[in-house]
N, C-alpha and C positions, 0 to 999 in steps of 0.2 A: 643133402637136406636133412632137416632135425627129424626125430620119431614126431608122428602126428601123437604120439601119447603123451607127449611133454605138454599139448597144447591141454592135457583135460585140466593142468595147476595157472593155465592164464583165464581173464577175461576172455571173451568172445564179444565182439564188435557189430554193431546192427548199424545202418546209412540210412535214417529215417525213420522220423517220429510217428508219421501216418497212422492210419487204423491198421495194416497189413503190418509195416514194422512191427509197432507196438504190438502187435496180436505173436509174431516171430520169436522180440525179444522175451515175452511171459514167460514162452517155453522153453527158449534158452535159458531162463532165470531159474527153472526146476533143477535144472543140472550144472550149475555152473554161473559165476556174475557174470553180470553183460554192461557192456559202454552203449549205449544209446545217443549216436549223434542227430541233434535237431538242430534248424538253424535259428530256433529263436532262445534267447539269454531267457528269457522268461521263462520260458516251458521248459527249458533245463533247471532253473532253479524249483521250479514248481514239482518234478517230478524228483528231484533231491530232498527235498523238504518236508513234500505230502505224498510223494508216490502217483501223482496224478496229472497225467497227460492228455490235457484238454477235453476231460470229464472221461478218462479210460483209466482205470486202476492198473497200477505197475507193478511188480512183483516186488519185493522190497530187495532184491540182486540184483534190481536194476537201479546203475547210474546214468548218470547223463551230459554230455559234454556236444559243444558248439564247432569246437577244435578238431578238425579231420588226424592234423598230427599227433594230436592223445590217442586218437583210438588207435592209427595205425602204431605206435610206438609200444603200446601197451598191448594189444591185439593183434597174435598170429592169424588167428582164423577170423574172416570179416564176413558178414553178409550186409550183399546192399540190396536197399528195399526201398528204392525212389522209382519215380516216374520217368518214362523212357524220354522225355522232351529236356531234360537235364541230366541225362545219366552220363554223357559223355563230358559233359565239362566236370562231375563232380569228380568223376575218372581219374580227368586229367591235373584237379587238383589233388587227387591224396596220393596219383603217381611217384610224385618227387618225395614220398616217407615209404612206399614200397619197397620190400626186397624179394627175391627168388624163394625166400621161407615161407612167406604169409599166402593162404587159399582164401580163395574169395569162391563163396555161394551165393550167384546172386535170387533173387526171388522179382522180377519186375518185368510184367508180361506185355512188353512192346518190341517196337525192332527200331534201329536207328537208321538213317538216310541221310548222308552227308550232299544235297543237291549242286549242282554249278551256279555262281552267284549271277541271281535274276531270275533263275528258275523257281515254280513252285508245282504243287501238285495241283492243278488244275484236271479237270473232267477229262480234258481230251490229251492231260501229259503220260508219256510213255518214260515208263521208268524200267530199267533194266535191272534182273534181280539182283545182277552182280552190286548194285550201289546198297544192296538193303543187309545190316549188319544186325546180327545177334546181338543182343547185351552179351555174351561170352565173346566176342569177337570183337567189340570197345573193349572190351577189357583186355586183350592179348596185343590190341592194335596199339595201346594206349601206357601199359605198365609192362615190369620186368615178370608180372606174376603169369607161371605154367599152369598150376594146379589151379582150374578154375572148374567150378559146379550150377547147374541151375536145379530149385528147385520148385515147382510146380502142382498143380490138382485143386481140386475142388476146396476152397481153404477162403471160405467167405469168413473175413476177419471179425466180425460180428459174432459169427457163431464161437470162433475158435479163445474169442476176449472171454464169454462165459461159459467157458469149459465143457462147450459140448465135444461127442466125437469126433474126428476127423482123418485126413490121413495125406499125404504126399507122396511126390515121388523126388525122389535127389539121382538127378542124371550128372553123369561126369565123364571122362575118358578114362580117368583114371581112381583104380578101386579107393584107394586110400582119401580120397576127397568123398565118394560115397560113403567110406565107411564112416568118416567124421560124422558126417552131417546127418548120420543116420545115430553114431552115436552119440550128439548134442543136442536132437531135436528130438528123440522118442520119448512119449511119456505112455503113462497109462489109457490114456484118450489120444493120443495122439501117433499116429502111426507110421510108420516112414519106410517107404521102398525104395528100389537100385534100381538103375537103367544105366546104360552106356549109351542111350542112343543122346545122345545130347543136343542135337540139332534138332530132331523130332520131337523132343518134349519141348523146348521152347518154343520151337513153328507153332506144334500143338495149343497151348496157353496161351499164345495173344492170338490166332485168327479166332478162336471161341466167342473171342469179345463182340466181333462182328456179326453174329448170328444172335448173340444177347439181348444186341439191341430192338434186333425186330422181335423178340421173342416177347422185350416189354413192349413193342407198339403193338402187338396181338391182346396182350393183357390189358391193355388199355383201351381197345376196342371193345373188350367184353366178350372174346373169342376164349373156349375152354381145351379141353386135353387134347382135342383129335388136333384142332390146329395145330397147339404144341407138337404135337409127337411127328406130326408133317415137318413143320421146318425145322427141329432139332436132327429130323432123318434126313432132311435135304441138306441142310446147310453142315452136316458132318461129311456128306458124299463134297461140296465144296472146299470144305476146309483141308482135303484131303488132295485134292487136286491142285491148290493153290501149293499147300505145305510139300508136293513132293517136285513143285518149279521152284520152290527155294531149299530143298536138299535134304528136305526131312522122309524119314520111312515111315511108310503107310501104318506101322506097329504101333506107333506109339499112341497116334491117333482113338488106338481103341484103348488104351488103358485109363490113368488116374487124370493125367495129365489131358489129353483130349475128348472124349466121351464123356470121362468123370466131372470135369469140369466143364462142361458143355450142360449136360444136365444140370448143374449148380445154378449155373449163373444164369441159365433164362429161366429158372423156376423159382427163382427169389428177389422179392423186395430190395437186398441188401447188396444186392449188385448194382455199384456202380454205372454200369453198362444200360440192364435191365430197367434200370429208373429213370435215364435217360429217354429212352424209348417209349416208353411209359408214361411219361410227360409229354413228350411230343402228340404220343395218341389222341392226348385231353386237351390240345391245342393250344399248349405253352409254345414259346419259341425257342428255340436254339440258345440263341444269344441268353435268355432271360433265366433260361435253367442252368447254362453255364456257370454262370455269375452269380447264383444261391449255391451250387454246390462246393463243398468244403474240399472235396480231392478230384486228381482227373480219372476220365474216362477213357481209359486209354484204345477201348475198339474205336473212338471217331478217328484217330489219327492211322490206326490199322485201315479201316476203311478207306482213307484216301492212298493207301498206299496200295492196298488190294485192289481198287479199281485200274489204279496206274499199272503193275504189273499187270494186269487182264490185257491193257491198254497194248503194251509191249511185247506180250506175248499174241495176241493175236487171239485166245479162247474166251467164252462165254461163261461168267459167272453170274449167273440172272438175280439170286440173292444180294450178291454182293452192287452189282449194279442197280440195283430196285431200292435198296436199303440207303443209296449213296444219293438218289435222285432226291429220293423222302426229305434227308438229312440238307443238300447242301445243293439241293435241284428244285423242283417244280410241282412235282409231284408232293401229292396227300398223301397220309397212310395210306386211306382209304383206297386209292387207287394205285399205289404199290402193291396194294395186296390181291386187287380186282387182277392187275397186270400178269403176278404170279401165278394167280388161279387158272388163266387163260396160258401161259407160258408152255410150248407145245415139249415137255417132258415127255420120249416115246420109250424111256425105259427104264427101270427102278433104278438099277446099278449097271455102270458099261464096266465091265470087264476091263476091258482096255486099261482101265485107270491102277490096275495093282499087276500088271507086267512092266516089266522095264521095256 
């Protein structure tokens, strides 16, 4: 395989125009050009022309192209920055321009689920973890590429488009993909840590989502800090439980990528997640807030998946199931929350949960 130092005189490649892409590729742009693939001919001319990506300013090292086989031809190092309900087809098209050279870091905090045809996730389906796939795991299942990385943390795209501080974390197995991604993404505001635990920070970053949302259905009741600080403590002792039946270590949980980003995203407006929840409070519907929002949400599809694993496994995730009933059940906020208040919790933390 080539020196990863060869890749600092190419492009660097980003899978998506979104607010998260676009927030990715800026920073990629400080250190190096970047190929920007979108799938709209329009918004690749418009961000060639004027820099500007459906009212986000582009760094002017960024270009942009429609064409998966530009970026993979021209671009050793890729990150992809799509939604997990497409990540496996896009996969599988830019597969066939892949070779053993090119590292992919992806940044896209869902998980995949290849179901049996006629199956869905319903209330009462029991899914077994083994079907539920990492985005690093589409991507190993799918292309000839070894060297794969995710990277993860509190990195609300909003903030990071107007240059406030921030920071991540780039887990991988292998140092030399850390080290890239640590050396293509670091700026002066922008900070970038290592992990090896790879499976943990990904767990970690999409069950978050799930907790998000109730975090906006409490803001939306008009409920202040104590509440918060309640279900951000409860729903991290869950996500902790959830994340170590799909293979992740209880470590990582505490760092950038789980706790970091847990705090994020149910304490701000700009969370996808969190606005959803938040709307539901004020007694929009599902349907009606789905269909005004401009990107997805990716804890509702986490959510169904969390409950099916709970389903399968046979344990009690009172968040996760309260949260599911709200969304896609019967239940009111209102009485999700009544339900949880009442929910006979007889001990802060069980031990049990951080022995093997």
């Amino acid at each position: 395989m080539s020196s990863t130092k060869s890749l600092d005189k190419m492009p660097v490649g980003v899978l998506g125009g979104g607010s998260f892409g676009s927030a990715i590729a800026n920073l990629l742009a400080e250190n190096q050009p970047v190929i920007l693939l979108t799938r709209s001919q329009e918004v690749a001319e418009s961000i060639n022309t004027t820099h500007i990506n459906r009212g986000r300013t582009m760094h002017e090292n960024v270009t942009s192209t429609t064409e998966l086989k530009v970026v993979a031809e021209q671009c050793k190092l890729i990150y992809p920055i799509i939604p997990s309900a497409g990540f496996r087809e896009t996969i599988k098209s830019l597969a066939p321009y892949l070779t053993p050279e090119h590292i992919l870091i992806h940044g896209t905090k869902g998980v995949d689920v290849q179901l049996p045809e006629g199956h869905d996730l319903t209330a009462d389906y029991k899914l077994n973890p083994k079907m539920v796939n990492t985005m690093t795991e589409v991507i190993l299942q799918e292309t000839v590429v070894k060297r794969v990385g995710c990277l993860a943390g509190p990195n609300l795209a909003a903030e990071i488009l107007n240059g406030q501080p921030a920071a991540t974390v780039i887990a991988s197995h292998f140092d030399e993909v850390i080290k890239i991604g640590q050396r293509t993404l670091r700026s002066p505001r922008f900070q970038v840590y290592g992990s090896h635990d790879l499976t943990g920070v990904e767990i970690a970053g999409v069950l978050k989502n799930v907790i998000a949302l109730a975090a906006g259905a409490l803001s939306g009741l008009g409920f202040g800090e104590n509440a918060k600080a309640l279900l951000i403590s409860r729903g991290l002792v869950e996500m902790i439980y959830v994340g170590k039946n799909l293979g992740g270590d209880i470590v990582a949980f505490l760092g950038l990528a789980g706790i970091g980003d847990l705090i994020a995203t149910c304490s701000s407006p700009k969370s996808r997640n969190y606005t959803v929840g938040y709307r539901l409070a004020k007694g929009e519907s599902l349907t009606a807030i789905l269909a005004d929002m401009e990107e997805v949400a990716e804890g509702l599809n986490t959510l169904r998946i969390s409950r099916a694993m709970a389903n399968y496994l046979g344990y009690r995730a009172p968040l996760t199931e309260t949260i599911y009933e709200v969304i896609y059940g019967e239940k009111t906020v209102e009485e999700g929350l009544d339900y949880l208040m009442k929910f006979p919790f007889y001990v802060d933390i069980d031990k049990s949960m951080f022995t093997n």
